[in-house]
N, C-alpha and C positions, 0 to 999 in steps of 0.2 A: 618731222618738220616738213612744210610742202614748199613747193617751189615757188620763189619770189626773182623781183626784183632790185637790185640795187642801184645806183649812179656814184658818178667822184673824180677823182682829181682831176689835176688842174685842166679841164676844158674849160672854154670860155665862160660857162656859165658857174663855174667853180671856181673859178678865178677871181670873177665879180663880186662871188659870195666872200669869198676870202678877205678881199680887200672890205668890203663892208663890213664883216666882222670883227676883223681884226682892230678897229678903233674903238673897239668896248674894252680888250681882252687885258685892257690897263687898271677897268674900274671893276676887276672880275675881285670878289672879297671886300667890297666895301656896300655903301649905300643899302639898300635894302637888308644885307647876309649881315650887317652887323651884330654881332651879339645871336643871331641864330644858333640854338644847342647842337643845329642837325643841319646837315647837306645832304642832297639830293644826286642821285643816281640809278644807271642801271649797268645789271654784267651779264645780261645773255639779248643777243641779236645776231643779225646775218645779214651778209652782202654777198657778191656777185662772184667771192672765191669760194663758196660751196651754191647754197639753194635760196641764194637769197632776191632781192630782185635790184638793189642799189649797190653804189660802189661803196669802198671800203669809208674813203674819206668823206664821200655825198653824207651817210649815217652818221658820221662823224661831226657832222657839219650841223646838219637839224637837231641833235643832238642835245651839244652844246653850246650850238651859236645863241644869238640874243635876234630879236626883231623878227623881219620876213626874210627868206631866202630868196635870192638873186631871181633866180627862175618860178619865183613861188611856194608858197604854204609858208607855216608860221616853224620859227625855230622854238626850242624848248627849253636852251637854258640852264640845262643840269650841272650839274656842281662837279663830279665826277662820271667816268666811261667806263665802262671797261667793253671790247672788242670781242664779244665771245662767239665766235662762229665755232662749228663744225668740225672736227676730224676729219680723216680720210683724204678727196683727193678733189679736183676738179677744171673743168676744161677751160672755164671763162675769164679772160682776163680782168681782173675786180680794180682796176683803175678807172673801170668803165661802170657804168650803169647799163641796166637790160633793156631790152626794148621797151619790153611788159611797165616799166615804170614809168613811160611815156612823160620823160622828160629830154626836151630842147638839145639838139645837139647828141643824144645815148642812144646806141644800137647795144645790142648781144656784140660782142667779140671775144672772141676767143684767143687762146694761147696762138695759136697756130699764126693768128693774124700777126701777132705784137712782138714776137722774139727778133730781139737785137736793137729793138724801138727802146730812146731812152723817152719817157712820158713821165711827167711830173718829178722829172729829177731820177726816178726809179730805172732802170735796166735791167733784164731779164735775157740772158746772152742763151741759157739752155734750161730746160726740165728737167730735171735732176733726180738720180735714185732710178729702180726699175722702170723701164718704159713701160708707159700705163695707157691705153690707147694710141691712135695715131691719125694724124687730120686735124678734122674740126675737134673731134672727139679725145687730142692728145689731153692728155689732164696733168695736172701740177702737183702734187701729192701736198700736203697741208703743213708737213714742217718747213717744206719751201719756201709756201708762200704767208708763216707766221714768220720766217727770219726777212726774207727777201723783198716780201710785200705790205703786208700790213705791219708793222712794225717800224719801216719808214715813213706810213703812212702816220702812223702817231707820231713819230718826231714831229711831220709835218705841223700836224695838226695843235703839238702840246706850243710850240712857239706860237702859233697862232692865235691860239684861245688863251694860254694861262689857264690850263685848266689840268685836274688828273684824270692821264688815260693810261688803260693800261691794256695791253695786251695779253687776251685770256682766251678762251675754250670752250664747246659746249664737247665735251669727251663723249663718243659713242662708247658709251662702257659694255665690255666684254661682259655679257650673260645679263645683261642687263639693257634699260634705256639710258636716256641722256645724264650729264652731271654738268654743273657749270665748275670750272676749272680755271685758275691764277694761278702763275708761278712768278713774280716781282723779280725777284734773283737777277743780276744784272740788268734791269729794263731802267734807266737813265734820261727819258726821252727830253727834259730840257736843259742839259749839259750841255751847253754849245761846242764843248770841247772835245764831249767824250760821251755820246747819247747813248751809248752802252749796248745791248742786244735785248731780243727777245729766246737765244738760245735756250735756254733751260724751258721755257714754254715749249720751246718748239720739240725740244728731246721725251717731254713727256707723253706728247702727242705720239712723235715715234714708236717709242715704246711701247704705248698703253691704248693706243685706240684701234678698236676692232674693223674699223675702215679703212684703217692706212695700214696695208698689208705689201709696204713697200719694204723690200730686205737687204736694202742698200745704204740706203740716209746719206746726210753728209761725208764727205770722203775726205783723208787730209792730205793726202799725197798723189802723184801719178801712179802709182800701183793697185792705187783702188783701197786700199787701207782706209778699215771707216773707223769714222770718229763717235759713232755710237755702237757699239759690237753687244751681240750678245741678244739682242731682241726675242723674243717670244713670238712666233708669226703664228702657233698651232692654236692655242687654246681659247677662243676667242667666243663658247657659246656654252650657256647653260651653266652647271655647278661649274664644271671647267674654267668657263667664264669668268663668274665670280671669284673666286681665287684669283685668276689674273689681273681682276681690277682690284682685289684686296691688295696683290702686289702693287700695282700705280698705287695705292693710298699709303701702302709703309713706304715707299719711296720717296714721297713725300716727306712724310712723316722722318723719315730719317735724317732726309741733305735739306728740307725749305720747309721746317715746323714752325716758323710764324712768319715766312714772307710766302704761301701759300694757302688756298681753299679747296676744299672738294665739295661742292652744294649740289646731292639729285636735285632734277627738275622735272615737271610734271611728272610726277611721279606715278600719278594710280595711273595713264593713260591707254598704258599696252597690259593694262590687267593687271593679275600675278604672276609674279616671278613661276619661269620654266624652267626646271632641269636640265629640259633638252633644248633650249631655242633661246631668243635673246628679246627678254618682254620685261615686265615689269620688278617692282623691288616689294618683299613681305618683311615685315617688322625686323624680324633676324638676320634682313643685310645694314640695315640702318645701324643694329648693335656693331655688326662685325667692323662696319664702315669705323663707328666711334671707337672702339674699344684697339681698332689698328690705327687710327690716327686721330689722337684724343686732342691736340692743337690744329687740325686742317681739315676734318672732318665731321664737322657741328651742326649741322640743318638742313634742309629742304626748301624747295624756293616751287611758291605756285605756279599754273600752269601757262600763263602767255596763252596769246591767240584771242584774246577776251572778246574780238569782235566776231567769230566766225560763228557764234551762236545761231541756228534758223527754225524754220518750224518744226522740227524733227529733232530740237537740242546741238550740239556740236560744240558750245562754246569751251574754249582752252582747247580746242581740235579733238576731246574726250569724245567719244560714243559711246553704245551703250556698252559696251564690252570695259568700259574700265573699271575697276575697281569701284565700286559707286554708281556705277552706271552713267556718268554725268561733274559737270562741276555742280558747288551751291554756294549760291552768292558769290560767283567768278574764283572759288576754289577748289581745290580736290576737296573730298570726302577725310584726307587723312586729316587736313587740318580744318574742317570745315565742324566735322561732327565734334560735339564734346563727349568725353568717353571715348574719341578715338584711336587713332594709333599714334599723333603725337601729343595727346594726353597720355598714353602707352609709356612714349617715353621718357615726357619729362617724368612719370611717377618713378621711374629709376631714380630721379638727379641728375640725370646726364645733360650734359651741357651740347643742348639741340634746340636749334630756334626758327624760325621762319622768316624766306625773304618772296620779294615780288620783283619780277623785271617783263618786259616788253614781249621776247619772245618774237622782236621784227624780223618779217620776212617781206610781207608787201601789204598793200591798202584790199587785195582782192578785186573787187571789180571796179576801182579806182584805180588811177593813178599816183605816182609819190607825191604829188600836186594835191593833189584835192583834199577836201577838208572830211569827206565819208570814206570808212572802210567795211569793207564785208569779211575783211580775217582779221588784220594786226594793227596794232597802234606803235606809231614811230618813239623811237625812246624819251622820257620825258611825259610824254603825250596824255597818257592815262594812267602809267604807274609813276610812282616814285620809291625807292626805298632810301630810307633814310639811316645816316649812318653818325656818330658824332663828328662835333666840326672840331678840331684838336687845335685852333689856330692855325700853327705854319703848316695846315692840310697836306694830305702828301696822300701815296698808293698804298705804302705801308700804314698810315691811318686809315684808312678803307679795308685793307686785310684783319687789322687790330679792333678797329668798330663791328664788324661780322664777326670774329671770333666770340668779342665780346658779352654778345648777344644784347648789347645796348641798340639795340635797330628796333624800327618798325615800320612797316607795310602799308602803303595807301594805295587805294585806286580815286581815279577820275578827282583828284584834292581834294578830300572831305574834308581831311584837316591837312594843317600845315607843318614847317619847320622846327617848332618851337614846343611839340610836347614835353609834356613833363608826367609822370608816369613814377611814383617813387613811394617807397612804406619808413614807417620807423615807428618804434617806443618810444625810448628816453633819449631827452635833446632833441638837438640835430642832429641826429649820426641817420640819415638818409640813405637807404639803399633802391635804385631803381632797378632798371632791366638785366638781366643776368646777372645780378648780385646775389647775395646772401645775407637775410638779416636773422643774425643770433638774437634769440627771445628765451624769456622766462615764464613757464607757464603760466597763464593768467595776467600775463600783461596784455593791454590792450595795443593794438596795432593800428596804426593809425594810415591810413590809405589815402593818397590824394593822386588828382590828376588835373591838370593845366593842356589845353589844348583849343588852338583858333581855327574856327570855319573860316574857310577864305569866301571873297565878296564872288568870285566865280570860276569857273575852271575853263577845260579846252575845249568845250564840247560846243558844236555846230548850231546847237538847236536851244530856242530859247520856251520852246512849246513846254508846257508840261508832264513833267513824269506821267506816263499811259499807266505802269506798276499802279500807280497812288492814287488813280482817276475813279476806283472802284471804291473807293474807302473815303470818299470824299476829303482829297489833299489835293490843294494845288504848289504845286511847287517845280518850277523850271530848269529843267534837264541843264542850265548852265550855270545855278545857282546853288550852290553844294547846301546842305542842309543835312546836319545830322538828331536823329530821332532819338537813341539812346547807345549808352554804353555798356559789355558786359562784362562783369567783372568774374572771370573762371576759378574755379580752386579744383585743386586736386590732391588726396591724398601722397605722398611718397614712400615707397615701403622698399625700396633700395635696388641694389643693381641686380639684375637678373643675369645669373653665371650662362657661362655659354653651354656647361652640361646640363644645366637645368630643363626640366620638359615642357617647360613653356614660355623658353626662351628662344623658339620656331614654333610660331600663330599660323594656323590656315588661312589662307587668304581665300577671297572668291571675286570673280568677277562682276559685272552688275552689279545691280539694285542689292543683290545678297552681301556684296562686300561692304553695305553703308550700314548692316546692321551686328558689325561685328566689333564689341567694347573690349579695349585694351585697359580700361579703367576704369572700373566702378565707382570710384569715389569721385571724378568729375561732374563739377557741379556747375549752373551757373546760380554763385552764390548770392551776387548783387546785379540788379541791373537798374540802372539810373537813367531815366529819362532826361532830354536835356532842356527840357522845362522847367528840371528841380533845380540843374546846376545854375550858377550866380554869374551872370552873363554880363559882357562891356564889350560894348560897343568900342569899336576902335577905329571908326570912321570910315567913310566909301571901300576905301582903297586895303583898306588891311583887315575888311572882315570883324568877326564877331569874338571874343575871348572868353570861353566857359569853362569851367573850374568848380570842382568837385569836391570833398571828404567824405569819408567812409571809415568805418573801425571792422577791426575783427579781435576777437578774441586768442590768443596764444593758447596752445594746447599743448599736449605731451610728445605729439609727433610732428616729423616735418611735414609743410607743405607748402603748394605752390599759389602766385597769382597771375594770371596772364588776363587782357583786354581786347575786347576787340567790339566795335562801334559800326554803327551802318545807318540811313538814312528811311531804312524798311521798316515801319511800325509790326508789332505783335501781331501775328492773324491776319496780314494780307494776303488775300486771296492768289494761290499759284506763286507765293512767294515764300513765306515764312509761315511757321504753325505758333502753336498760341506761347510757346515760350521764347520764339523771336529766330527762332533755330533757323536757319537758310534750307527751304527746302529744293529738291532736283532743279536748275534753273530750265530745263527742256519746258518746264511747267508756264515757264513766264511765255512763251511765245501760245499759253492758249489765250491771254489777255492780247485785245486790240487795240493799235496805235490810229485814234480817229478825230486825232487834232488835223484839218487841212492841212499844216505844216509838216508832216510827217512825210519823211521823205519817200523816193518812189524807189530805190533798193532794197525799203523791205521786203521779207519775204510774204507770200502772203496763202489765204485757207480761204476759197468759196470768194476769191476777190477781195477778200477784207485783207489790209493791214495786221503783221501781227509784232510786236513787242520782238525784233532781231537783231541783231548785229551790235553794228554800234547804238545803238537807240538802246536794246537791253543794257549794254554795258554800262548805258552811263544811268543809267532807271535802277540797276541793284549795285550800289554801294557799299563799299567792306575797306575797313581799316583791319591791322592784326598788330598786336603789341606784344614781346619776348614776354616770358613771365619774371616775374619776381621769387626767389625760395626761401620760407623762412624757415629757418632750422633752431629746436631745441636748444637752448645752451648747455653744454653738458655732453650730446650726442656727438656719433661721428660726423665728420667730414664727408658733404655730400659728393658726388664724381665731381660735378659741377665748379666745386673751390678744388680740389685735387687737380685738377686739369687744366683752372687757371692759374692757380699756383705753379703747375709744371709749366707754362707757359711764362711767366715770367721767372722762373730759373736760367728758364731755355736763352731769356733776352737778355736776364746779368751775366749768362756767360757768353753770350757771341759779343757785350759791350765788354765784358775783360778782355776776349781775344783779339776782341779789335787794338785796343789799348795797347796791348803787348805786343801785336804786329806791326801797329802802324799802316794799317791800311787805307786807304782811300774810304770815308763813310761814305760817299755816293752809292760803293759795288753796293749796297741796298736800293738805297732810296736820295737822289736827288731833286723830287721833285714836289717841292714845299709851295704852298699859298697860302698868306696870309688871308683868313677870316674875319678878324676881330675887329 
């Protein structure tokens, strides 16, 4: 992750924001969200307690506030948060914003500056755990400032919006790169009585992250007696590594199997996974991951950064060195290519899905102001992932919708709230995302999807897609349009044993790792132009409604369907090949952006303009939708139902013990909004 900035609490200009928002945060689940299937979110970003460039609460605030912000730029909105900074440790006081975000009132300050200052309610009396530098450069270790810091900060913020935040992680995993990380367990944040902690987040972090290599943590007494004993400070690189982060995932897995997640994130980025060093993950940790924590450990989330793409490729921060050499179509290669490695794994059954989040860190050679970025898009902004809306919404439905694998993946809004995504034979007995529909050979199978382009999205520029100009399309980069759908299959032929010899794949770096099939049987077996589907208009303001059917035939063995849609016709030049396939996005910046309108931050080749940054981002377009498994009738049980089945054991027996204890239901989850 690179260095950003972040802004926040209550200084004056967050103050002003607060009270301006705060007079929506009553109509939050009504009027528009009515009846919506899906909310809106993201769980990985950064503020100013690790690399980020704004304050904890400022992100919090663009977010999911509604309208303009106080000091400027447009808010986003989002339905749910979650707070996912960083490991490790750091020196900046994150009630502040950085300089670099060059907003009103925000310098850099640091710890050194602020201890014994109570600011926005917050107090910070000492640094706590080993001394970790000293000065400017004193740093705060990261379990500190998830109980002490942000943590409060979502209280702050859940009373002010009505809305779920949750405080979460991006895990430096030991032998490995990043994970996005929840742990809900005690987090209460609009209890007025009793907001609860982010403690169990914050002991995970201790434990398990190869950055906070503090040997102290919390203490409970004057003798120094700590309240988390027992830590691993050695093992934190390569195989070694790996095992230790296998530990963080059965720990999980043991004490918070459904009020936690573990999602790698950018995953090809640092290559393949080393031995000896701490880079990327090959097919065989993704198993170890599921197969050690078969309720907390189910997917992969794309790369973030979608704006830093330039002439020389970089977008999702990838260079050539990753696995793929590159994102396509604003994704890795694992999930990008069909036949890949999570075509790889859904052909197990295993219950593995795919999310999208933001990845903020700063605008690059903007401001948190300004409406262009040259690295990241503020949350909301460009991605959303979409989770189901359960009604009285809460965090634990957010952990419960990701496990689920009922989500799907947008960038820049192609489509909206409201897909529908679902198979069946006979009746209605409908199965969508992460389900399973039992079939009888030779029934037909019946495929539909429901889903609305919105009337337009966030994006700055009202010019025409430069991608589409070569292909004679005009269609304007703030004007979502999508060209077709594609409907994936893949065979399933079951779980690969961990002794088995090709349940550890070679991986390789580059260009060489985009040509290696974990599944031969992935196909794309339909793809639907959205010229074919049966289109209604739904007036200015709420976009277009198209809507699809498809059949397939049931066969003897299982298998899968997953979707994924894009606004890139077949065979555009430096973008897609003739089967619609997303090719290397480095590609798109050999096409020129030569509308006058185009801004002057792109980067450019011999003086010309070329297809970068944000302007790429919002020019190649990608939805991704879970798949669907339909299995035999007759056959076994894919992992897939095994694991949600064990998942809901897990929840009838924590609701018996609660019954028989009488506990408090909040120690989960108190923080419900109504949807409906």
């Amino acid at each position: 992750m690179f260095p950003s900035g972040k802004t926040i609490l209550l200084t004056a200009a967050s103050a002003s924001l607060a009270l301006t928002q705060s007079a929506t945060a009553e109509e939050f689940g009504r009027g528009e969200r009515r009846g919506n299937p899906y909310v809106a979110g993201d769980m990985h970003n950064h503020n100013t307690c690790t690399d980020g460039s704004v304050a904890a609460g400022y992100t919090i605030d663009r977010a999911v506030g509604r309208g303009t912000a106080s000091a400027g730029g447009n808010n986003f909105d989002l339905d749910w948060f979650t707070l996912g900074n960083h490991g490790g440790s750091g020196n900046r006081d994150c009630r502040f914003s950085d300089s670099s975000a060059n907003l009103p009132g925000q310098t850099t300050t640091t710890w050194s500056q602020t201890l014994g200052q109570t600011i926005d309610g917050i107090t910070i009396s000492s640094l706590k755990g080993t001394p970790n530098g000293s000065g400017t450069a004193a740093q705060m270790w990261r379990w500190q400032s998830i109980r002490e810091v942000e943590y409060p900060t979502i209280v702050n913020r859940s009373a002010q919006y009505d809305k779920v935040l949750i405080e979460g992680l991006e895990w430096i995993a030991p032998g490995h790169e990043h994970v996005d990380v929840a742990v809900i367990t005690g987090q209460r944040p609009m209890h007025r009585r009793k907001p609860g902690n982010a403690d169990k987040m914050a002991e995970f972090e201790y434990r398990f992250d190869r950055a906070d290599t503090d040997a102290i943590g919390p203490t409970i007494d004057a003798g120094g007696n700590q309240l988390w004993p027992g830590k691993d400070n050695v093992n934190n690189t390569g195989t070694a590594g790996h095992q230790k982060a296998l530990t963080g995932v059965k720990w999980l897995q043991a004490n918070y199997p459904l009020q936690s997640y573990i999602i790698p994130t950018h995953t090809e980025r640092q290559g393949p996974f080393s031995a000896t060093a701490n880079k990327g993950y090959n097919i065989e940790h993704f198993r170890d991951f599921n197969n050690a924590g078969p309720t907390v450990a189910f997917g992969i989330e794309s790369p973030g950064h979608f704006a830093e793409g330039g002439a020389n490729g970089g977008s999702g921060s990838y260079g050539t060195g990753a696995v793929g050499g590159g994102t396509y179509g604003m994704s890795g290669i694992y999930t990008a290519k069909v036949g890949g490695l999570w075509d790889g794994l859904l052909g197990e059954g295993r219950n593995f899905f795919v999310y999208v989040s933001s990845d903020w860190h700063s605008r690059g050679a903007g401001g948190a102001r300004d409406s262009f970025t040259t690295a990241d898009f503020i949350p909301g902004e460009y991605t959303k992932l979409y989770v189901p809306n359960a009604g009285r919404f809460s965090s634990q439905h957010v952990v419960d919708g990701m496990r689920s694998g009922n989500s799907y993946s947008v960038n820049a809004d192609l489509i909206g709230p409201d897909m529908v995504f679902r198979a069946k034979t006979r009746g209605d007995d409908w199965k969508t995302m992460g389900e399973t529909l039992v079939v009888r050979p030779g029934e037909k199978i019946t495929v539909e999807m429901q889903l609305t382009v919105p009337r337009e999205n966030n994006a700055p520029y009202s010019f025409n897609n430069p991608l589409l100009v070569p292909v004679g399309i005009k269609q304007p980069l703030n004007k979502p349009s999508l060209d077709h759908v594609d409907l994936i299959t893949g065979q399933i032929t079951g779980v690969v044993a961990p002794d088995a010899p090709n349940y550890a794949v070679a991986n390789a770096a580059g260009t060489a790792g985009a040509s290696i099939v974990y599944n031969p049987s992935a196909t794309i077996a339909r793809q639907i132009p959205a010229t074919q589907m049966h289109r209604e208009h739904r007036g200015d303001r709420d976009g277009v409604r198209l809507t699809f059917t498809t059949t397939f035939t049931a066969g003897t063995k299982p298998f899968y369907i997953r979707a994924r849609g894009t606004n890139i016709p077949n065979g555009t030049p430096n973008v897609s090949d003739t089967a619609g396939n997303p090719l290397l996005d480095a590609n798109n910046a050999q096409v020129s952006c030569t509308d006058p309108a185009c801004p002057t931050h792109l980067e450019t080749v011999n003086g010309a303009k070329k297809v970068t940054h944000d302007v790429q981002a919002y020019s190649n377009v990608w939805f991704y939708a879970n798949p669907i498994f339909v299995r035999p009738e007759g056959s076994p049980k894919l992992l897939v139902e095994t694991n949600a089945e064990l998942a809901r054991r897990l929840g009838q027996r924590a609701d018996n013990d609660h019954d028989h204890d009488h506990h408090d239901h909040d120690d989960h989850d108190d923080h419900h909004h109504d949807h409906h």
